[in-house]
N, C-alpha and C positions, 0 to 999 in steps of 0.2 A: 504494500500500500504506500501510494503518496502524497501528502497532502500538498493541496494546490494553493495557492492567492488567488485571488480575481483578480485581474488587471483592466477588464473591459468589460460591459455587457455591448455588443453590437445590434441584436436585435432584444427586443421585451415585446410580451403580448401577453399582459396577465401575470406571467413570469419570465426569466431571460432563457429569451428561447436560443439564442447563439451566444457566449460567452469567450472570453481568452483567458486564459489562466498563465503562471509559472507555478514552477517548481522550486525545491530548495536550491540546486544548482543553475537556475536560470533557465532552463528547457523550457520554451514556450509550448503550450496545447492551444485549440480550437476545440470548442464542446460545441454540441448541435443535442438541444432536448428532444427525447426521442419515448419518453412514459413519463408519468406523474402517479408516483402510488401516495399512498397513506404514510410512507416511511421517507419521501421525498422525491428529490427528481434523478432522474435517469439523463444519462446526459452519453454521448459517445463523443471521445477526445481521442484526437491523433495530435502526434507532436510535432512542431512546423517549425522552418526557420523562418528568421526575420523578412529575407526576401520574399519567399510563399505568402506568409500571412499578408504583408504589404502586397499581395498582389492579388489578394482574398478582396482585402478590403479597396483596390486601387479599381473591382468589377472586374480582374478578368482571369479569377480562377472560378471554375464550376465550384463547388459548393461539396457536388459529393465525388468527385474528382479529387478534391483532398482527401476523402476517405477511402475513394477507391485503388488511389493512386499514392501512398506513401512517401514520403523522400527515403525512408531507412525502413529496412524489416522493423517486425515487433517495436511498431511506433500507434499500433492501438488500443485503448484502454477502458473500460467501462468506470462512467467518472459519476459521484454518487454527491449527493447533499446528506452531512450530518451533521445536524447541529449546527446550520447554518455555514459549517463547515464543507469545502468541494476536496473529495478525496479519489482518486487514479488508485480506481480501488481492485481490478481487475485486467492486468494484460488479457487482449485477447487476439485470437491469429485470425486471419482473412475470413476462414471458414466460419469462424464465432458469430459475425456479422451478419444481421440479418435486414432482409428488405425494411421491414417493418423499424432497423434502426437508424437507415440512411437518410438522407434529406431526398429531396425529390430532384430529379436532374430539369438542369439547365439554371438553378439558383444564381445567380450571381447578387455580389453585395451590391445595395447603392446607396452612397452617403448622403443623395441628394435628400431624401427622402425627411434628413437629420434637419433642414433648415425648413423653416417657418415663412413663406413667402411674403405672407401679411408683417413678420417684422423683418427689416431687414438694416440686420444690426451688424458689426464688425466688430473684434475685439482687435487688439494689438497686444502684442507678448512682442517680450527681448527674453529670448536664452542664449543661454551658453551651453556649446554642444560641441564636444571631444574633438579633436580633428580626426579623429581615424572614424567619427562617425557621419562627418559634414556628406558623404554622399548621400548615403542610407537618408540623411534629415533631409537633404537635395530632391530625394527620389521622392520620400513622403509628401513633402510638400506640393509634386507637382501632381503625382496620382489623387491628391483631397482637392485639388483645386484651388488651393491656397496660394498667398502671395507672400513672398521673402521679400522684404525691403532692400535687406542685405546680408550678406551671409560673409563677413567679414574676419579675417582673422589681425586678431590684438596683440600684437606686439609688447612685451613688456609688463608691469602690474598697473592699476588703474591706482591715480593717488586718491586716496581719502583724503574728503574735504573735515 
């Protein structure tokens, strides 16, 4: 067993029906709910890299194409709610999987759906982000549709006024 974080819910309906999770080592999941009993939810998690999942969310990975299509053997898991808690509580192999726990094909994510067209509001953020990560932030930004003012590298410490 593993226990997860939450890192995202992507989609809600009632409850989060598409989730992203970590691990204690950093291994990202994708959970897709797939039952609701009386002891919690049922959730099926495969474990993705950065790039995959950015490309989940960027519309242009199928949906059960990550689950049919793994990046790594024994990268699927039956991921369970305890106690409020998301626990990768069952490895399971190709054959475990069943119709009834896949998403339905042709899913693709859409972010658009996130924005409120009645308000159309913009926040602004300054981070700081690694340079070994500035592409990964590069790619992100341009798959959500966002806008970098600038993506700058700082020279030196900034002096406190």
């Amino acid at each position: 067993m593993r226990a997860l974080t939450l890192t995202n819910t992507l989609e809600y309906y009632d409850v989060p029906q598409i989730v992203t999770a970590t691990d204690a080592t950093g291994t990202r999941y994708l959970c897709t709910l797939y039952e609701q009993t009386a002891d919690g939810y049922h959730y099926l998690g495969v474990q993705i890299s950065e790039p995959r999942l950015m490309a989940f969310v960027g519309g242009q990975l199928d949906l059960r194409d990550a689950y049919l299509h793994p990046e790594v053997d024994n990268a699927l898991y039956k991921v369970e709610t305890n106690n409020d808690k998301l626990i990768a509580s069952t490895l399971l192999q190709p054959s475990d999987v069943t119709e009834k726990m896949l998403p339905e094909v042709g899913y693709y994510y859409d972010a658009t759906d996130l924005t409120d067209e009645a308000e159309s509001a913009t926040d602004t953020y300054q981070l700081e982000v690694p340079a070994r990560d500035r592409i990964t932030f590069s790619t992100l930004i341009a798959r959500m549709g966002w806008t970098a003012l600038s993506l700058r590298k700082t020279i030196g410490k900034v002096a406190a006024l």
